[in-house]
C-alpha positions in Angstrom: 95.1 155.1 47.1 97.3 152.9 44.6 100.6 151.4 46.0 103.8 153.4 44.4 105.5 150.1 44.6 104.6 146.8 42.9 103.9 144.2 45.0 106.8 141.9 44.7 109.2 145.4 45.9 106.5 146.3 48.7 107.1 143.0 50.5 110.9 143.5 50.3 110.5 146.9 52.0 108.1 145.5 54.5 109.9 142.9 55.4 112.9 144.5 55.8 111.5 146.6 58.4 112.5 145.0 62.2 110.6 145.6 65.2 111.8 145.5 68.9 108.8 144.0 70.6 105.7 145.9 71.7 107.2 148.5 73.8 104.1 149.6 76.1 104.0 145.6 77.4 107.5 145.1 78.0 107.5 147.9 80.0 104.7 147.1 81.5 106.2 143.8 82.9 109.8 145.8 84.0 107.4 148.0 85.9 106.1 145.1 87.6 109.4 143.3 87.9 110.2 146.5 90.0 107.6 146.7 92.1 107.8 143.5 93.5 111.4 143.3 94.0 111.7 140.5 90.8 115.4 141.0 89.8 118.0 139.4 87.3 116.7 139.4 84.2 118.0 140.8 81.1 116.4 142.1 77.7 117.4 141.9 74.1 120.0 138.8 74.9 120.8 136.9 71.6 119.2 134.3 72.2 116.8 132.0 69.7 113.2 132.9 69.6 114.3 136.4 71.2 112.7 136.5 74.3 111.3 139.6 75.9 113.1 138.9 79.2 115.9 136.5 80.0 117.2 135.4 83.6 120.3 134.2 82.6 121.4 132.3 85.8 118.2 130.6 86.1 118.0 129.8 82.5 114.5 131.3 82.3 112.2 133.0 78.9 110.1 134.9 79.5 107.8 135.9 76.3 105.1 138.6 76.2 102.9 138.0 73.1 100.8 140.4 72.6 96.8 139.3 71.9 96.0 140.2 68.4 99.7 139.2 67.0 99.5 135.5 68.6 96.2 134.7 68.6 94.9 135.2 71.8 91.6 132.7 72.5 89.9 135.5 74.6 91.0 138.7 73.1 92.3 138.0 69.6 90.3 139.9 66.7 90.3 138.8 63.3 90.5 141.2 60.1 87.4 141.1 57.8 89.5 142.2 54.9 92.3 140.6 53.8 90.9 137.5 55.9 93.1 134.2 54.8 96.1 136.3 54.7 95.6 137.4 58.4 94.4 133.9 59.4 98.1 132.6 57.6 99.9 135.3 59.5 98.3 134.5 62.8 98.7 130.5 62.5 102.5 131.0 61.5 103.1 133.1 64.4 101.6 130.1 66.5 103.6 127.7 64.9 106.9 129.6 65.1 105.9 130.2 68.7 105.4 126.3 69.4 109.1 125.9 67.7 110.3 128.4 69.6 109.2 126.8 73.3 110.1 123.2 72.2 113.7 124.4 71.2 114.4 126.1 74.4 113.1 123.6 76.7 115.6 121.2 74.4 118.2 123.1 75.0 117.7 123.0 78.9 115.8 126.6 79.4 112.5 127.2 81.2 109.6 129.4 79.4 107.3 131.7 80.2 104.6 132.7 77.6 102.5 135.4 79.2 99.5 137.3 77.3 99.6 140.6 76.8 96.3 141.1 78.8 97.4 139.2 82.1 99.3 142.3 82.2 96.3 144.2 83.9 96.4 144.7 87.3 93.7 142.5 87.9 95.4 139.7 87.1 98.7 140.8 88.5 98.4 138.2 91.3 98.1 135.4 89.1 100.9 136.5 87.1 103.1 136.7 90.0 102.5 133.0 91.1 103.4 132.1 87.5 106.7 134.3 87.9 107.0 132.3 91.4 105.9 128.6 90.2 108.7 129.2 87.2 111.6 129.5 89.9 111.4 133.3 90.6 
């Protein structure tokens, strides 16, 4: 099917369109928060980068990237069509990623960068001593 809109007006409309994170993994995360007793953190705080969770006190990010948006080694999939603009997309997510991290530690924060799929309970354990080994 043709595009109504030309292309130059298609990316305006996409990109005017704002997300709030992927949903199903943050809460995924709260409900593990809860469960283990993992209090004082706060979401959608204006802060740069816009972390997924922020402990305010302890000056603590805490980023859930999902694996196909960030460019996850082990589950990270790659579109067939449309290949170098995907493979663009994916290395400027990285990059802004990298800029985010450096800027925060700068600026005296600790971060967390934590894959969408170490949010299985299998590897809930290992997650936890990451949480713990990051001051929670």
């Amino acid at each position: 099917m043709t595009d109504i809109f030309s292309k130059k007006k298609r990316s305006a409309v996409m990109a005017a369109v704002r997300s709030r994170g992927n949903k199903a993994t943050e809460l995924r995360l709260v409900a593990i928060f809860r469960a283990h007793g993992i209090t004082g953190w706060r979401r959608h705080r204006p802060i740069f980068g816009h972390p997924d969770f922020v402990f305010p006190v302890l000056k603590l990010a805490v980023f859930v990237d999902g694996c196909f948006w960030h460019g996850c080694p082990i589950h990270g999939t790659h579109p067939k069509q449309h290949a170098a603009f995907w493979e663009k997309k994916f290395a400027t997510n990285r990059a802004r990623d990298r800029l985010v991290t450096r800027t925060l530690r700068a600026r005296g924060w600790r971060v967390v960068r934590i894959w969408e799929h170490a949010l299985r309970r299998k590897h809930e354990r290992r997650l936890l001593d990451r949480l713990h080994n990051a001051g929670l």
